[in-house]
N, C-alpha and C positions, 0 to 999 in steps of 0.2 A: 570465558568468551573467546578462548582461541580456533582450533579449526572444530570443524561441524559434522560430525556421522552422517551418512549418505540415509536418511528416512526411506520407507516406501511409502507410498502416497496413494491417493487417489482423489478425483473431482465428484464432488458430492450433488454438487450442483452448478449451471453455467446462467449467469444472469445479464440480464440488460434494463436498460430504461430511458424513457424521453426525458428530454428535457422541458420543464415546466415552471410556471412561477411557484416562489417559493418561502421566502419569507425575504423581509428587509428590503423588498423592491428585487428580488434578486432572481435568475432561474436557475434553477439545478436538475440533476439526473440524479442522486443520489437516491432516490429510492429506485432499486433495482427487486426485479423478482425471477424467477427460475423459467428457463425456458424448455420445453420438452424436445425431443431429438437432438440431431446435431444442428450448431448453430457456427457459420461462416468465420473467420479470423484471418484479418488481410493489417498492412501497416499502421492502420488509423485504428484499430479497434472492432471490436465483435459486430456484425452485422445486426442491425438494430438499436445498435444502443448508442447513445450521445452523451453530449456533456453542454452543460449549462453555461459554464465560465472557459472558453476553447482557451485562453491565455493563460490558464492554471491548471487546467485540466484534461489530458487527452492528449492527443499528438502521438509523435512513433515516440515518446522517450515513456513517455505514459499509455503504451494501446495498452494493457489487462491489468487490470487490479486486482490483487488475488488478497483475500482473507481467511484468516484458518478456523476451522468448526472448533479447535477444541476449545480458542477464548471466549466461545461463546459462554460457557458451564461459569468461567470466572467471570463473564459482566453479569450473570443473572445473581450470583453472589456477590453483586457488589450493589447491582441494583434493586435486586431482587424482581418477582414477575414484573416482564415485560414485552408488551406485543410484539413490539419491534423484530424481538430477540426469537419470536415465533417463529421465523421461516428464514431460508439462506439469502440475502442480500441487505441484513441489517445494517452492515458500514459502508453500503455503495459499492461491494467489491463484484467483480466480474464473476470470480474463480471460488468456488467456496469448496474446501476440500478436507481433508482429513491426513494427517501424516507427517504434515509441514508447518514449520512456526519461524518467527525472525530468528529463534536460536539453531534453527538448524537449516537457514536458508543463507545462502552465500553471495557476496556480491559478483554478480558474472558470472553467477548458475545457465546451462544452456538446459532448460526440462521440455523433454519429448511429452507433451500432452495432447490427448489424441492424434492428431497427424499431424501439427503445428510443431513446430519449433520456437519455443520461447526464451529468452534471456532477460534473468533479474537486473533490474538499471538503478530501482533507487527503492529506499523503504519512504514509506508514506508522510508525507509532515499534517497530521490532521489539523482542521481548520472548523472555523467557529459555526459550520454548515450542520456540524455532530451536535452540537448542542439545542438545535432544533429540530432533527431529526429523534430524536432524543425526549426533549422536553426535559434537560435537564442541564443548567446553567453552567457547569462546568467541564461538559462531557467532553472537549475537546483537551482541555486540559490533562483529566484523569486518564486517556488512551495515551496522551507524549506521555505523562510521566510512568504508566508502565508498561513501555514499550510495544504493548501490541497492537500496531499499526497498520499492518498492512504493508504490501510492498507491491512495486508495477513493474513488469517487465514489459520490452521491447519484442516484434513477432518477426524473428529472421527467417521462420518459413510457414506462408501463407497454411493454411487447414484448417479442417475441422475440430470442436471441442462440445464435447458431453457429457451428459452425468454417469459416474461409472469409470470414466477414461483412466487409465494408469499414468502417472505420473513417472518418466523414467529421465533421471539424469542423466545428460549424456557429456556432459563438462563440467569441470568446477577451478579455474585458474587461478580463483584466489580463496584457498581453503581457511586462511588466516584470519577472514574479513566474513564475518558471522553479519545478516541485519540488525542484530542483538548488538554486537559490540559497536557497531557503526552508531545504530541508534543513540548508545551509550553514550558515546562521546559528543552526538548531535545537540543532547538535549541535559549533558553537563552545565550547572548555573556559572560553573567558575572555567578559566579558561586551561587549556593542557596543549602548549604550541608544539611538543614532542608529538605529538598524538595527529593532530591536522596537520603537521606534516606528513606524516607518513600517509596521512589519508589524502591529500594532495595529487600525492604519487597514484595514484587511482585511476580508473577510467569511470569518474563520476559525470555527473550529468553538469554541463556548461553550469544550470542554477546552483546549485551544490558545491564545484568549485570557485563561484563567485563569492558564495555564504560564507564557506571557510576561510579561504583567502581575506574579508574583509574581517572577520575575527582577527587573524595574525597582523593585518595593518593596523589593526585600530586598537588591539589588546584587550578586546572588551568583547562577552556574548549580546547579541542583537536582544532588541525588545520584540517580546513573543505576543503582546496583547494585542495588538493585532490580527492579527491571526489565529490565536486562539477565541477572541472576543468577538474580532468581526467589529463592523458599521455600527454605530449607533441604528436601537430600533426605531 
């Protein structure tokens, strides 16, 4: 899990979706589907597409959620058939692509994707929303524990993005700092204070440095059922 080979990539597919009721009283955007030509990318996010919960979801630290085609081949093996898993935006992500995984995506990647400029901010903390999208009770769960989660980047220059687009890295400042080894340590049960130190030293997102920070005060990892379980139905 230390530094990351520079992949080539490409965008398979570019998604959006409204937001709608959804389960638990709740609304979500997470079902997203493929849109044909090029589709807008400005600070908030793809042109069309929303978010259900704006306090968890969205904003410049979260505009694009990108998810990678190849975990798709391991959830159908873990699931086996599934609709879901039939077309590109089964985990709600923006970016569905080919080339790229949290083992070889870097924290502070800047990826030239079609005419945008994008920068990786944080890999994804999934949330008890998968397990209904899903129809399967612990499907928030199974995505933390093996790491492929998704990850959101920040848009430092407005453009376009489509299916086809090359994916070209144009930075990587912290080659050390894999969303694999981040993840790793995110969703360790036991605590490692060497470790979130260094990860402190970071240009992580405000929420992120609160999470860790409140691990090294308290000497204790947070309770995840929340968030993995969600509201009572």
């Amino acid at each position: 899990m230390g530094g990351a080979a520079v992949p080539q990539a490409t965008v398979l597919a570019v998604c959006t979706g409204r937001a709608v009721p959804f389960a638990r009283g709740r609304p979500s955007a997470i079902h997203k589907t493929p849109v044909p030509g090029r589709v807008r990318v400005a600070a908030l996010g793809l042109q069309g597409d929303a978010q259900g919960d704006p306090k968890l979801h969205g904003g410049v630290e979260k505009a694009v959620h990108h998810y990678a085609w190849e975990h798709y081949a391991a959830w159908r093996d873990a699931l086996g058939a599934h609709a879901v898993l039939d077309a590109p935006g089964a985990f709600g992500e923006n970016l569905h692509s080919q080339g790229l995984t949290e083992a070889t995506v870097c924290l502070g990647d800047r990826w030239r994707v079609g005419t945008a400029l994008l920068e990786v901010t944080q890999a994804r903390q999934p949330c008890w929303k998968l397990n209904e999208r899903f129809g399967v009770p612990d499907m928030a769960r199974r995505v933390q524990q093996s790491l492929r989660t998704g990850w959101y980047s920040r848009v430092v220059e407005d453009g376009e993005l489509w299916s086809d687009a090359a994916m070209v890295l144009e930075a990587r400042p912290y080659p050390a700092w894999t969303l694999e080894r981040l993840l790793d340590l995110l969703y360790r049960p036991v605590l490692d204070g060497a470790a979130l130190q260094a990860a402190l030293a970071l240009p992580l997102p405000a929420s992120w440095q609160r999470l860790l920070q409140r691990r090294l005060d308290s000497g204790a990892v947070e309770d995840w059922a929340p968030r993995l379980d969600g509201p009572p139905a």
